[in-house]
C-alpha atoms as a printed R data frame, in Angstrom:
   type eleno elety resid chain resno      x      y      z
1  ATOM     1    CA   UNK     A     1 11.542 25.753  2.023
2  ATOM     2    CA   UNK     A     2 10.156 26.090  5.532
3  ATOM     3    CA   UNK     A     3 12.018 25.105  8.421
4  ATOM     4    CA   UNK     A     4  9.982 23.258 11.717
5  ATOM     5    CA   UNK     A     5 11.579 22.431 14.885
6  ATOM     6    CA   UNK     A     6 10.498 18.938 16.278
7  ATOM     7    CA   UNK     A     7 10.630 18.336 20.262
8  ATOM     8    CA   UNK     A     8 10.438 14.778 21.941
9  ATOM     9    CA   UNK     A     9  7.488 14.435 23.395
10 ATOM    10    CA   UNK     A    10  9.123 11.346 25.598
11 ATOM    11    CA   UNK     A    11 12.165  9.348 25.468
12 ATOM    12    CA   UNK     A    12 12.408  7.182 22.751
13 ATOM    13    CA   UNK     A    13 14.509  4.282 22.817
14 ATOM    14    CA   UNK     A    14 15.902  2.843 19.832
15 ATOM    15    CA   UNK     A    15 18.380 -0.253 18.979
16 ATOM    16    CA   UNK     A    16 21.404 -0.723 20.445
17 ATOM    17    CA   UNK     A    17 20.944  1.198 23.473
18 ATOM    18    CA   UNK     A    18 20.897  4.234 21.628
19 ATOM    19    CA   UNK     A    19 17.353  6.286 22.856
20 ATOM    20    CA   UNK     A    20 16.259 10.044 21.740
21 ATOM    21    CA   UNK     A    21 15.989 11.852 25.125
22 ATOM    22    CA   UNK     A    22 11.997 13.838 25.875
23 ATOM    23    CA   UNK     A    23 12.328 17.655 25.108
24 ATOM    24    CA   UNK     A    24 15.126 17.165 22.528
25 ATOM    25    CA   UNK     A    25 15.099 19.266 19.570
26 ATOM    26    CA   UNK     A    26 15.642 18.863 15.700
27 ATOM    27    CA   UNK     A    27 15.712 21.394 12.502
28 ATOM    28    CA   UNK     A    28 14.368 20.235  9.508
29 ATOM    29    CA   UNK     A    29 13.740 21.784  6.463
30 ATOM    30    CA   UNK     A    30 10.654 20.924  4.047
31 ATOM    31    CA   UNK     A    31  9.344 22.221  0.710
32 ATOM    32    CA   UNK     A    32  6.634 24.745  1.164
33 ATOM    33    CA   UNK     A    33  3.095 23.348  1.803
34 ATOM    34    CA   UNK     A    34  4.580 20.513  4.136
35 ATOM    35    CA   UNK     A    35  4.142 19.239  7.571
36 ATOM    36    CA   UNK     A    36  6.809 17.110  8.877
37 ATOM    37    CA   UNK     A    37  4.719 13.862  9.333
38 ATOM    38    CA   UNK     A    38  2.539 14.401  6.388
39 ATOM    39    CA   UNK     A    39  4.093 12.334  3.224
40 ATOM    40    CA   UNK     A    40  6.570 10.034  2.773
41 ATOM    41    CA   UNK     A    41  9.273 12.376  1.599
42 ATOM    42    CA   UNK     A    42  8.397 14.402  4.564
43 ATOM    43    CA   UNK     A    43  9.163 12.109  7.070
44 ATOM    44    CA   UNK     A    44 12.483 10.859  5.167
45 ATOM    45    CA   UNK     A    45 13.739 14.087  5.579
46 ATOM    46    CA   UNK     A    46 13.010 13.719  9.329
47 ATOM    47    CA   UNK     A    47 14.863 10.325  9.248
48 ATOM    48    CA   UNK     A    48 17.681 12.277  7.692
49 ATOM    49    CA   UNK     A    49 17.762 14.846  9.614
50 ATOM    50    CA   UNK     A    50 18.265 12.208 12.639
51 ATOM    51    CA   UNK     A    51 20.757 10.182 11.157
52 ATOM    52    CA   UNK     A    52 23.072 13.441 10.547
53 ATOM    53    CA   UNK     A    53 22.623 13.580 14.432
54 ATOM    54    CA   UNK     A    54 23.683 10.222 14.837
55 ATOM    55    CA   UNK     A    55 20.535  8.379 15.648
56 ATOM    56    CA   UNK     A    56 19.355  5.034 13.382
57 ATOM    57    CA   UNK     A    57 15.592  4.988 13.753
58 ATOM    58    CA   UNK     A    58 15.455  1.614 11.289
59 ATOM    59    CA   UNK     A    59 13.243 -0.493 12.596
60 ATOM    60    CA   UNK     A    60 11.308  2.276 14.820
61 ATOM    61    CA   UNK     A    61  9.666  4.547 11.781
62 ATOM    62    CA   UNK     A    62  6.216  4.354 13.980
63 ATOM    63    CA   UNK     A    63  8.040  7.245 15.928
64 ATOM    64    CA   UNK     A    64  7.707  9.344 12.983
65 ATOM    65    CA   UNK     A    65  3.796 10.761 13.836
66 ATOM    66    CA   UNK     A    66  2.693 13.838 15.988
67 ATOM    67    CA   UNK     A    67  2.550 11.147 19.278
68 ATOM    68    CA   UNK     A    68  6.102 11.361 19.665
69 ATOM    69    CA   UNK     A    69  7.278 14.802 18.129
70 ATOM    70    CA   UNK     A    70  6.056 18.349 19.339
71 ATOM    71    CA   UNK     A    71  6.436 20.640 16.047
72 ATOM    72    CA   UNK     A    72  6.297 24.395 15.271
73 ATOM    73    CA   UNK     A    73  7.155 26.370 11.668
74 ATOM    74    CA   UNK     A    74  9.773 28.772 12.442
C-alpha cells in the first residue's frame, strides 16, 4: 500500500452547511501503482477516508479531481 496526503486546495462547501476548510489535510492509503484520483476504487477510498472524518461528499463527487486536492506519496 502507499499512503498520499491530500491538501484542500480551497474551501469546499458541501450539504448541510458542512464545508472542507482550504489547506486541510487527509491520509489515505492506496494499493501500489495508484494515484488518489485515478480509478474508481481510488477515489472511493478518498470518499471513505472523508466520511471517517465526518464529512458526506454525496452529491459533490466532482471534488474528487486534482482541482480541489493538493497530493504527495509519503
Amino acid at each position: 500500500m502507499s499512503q498520499f496526503q491530500l491538501t484542500t486546495k480551497v474551501n469546499i462547501p458541501l450539504s448541510g452547511g458542512m464545508r472542507i476548510d482550504k489547506g486541510q489535510t487527509f491520509f489515505v492509503n492506496l494499493p501500489f501503482g495508484h494515484l488518489p484520483f485515478d480509478s474508481i476504487n481510488s477515489k472511493e477510498a478518498v470518499t471513505k477516508r472523508l466520511e471517517l472524518e465526518g464529512f458526506n461528499i454525496k452529491g459533490h463527487e466532482s471534488i474528487l479531481s486534482s482541482g480541489y486536492f493538493d497530493f504527495k506519496k509519503l
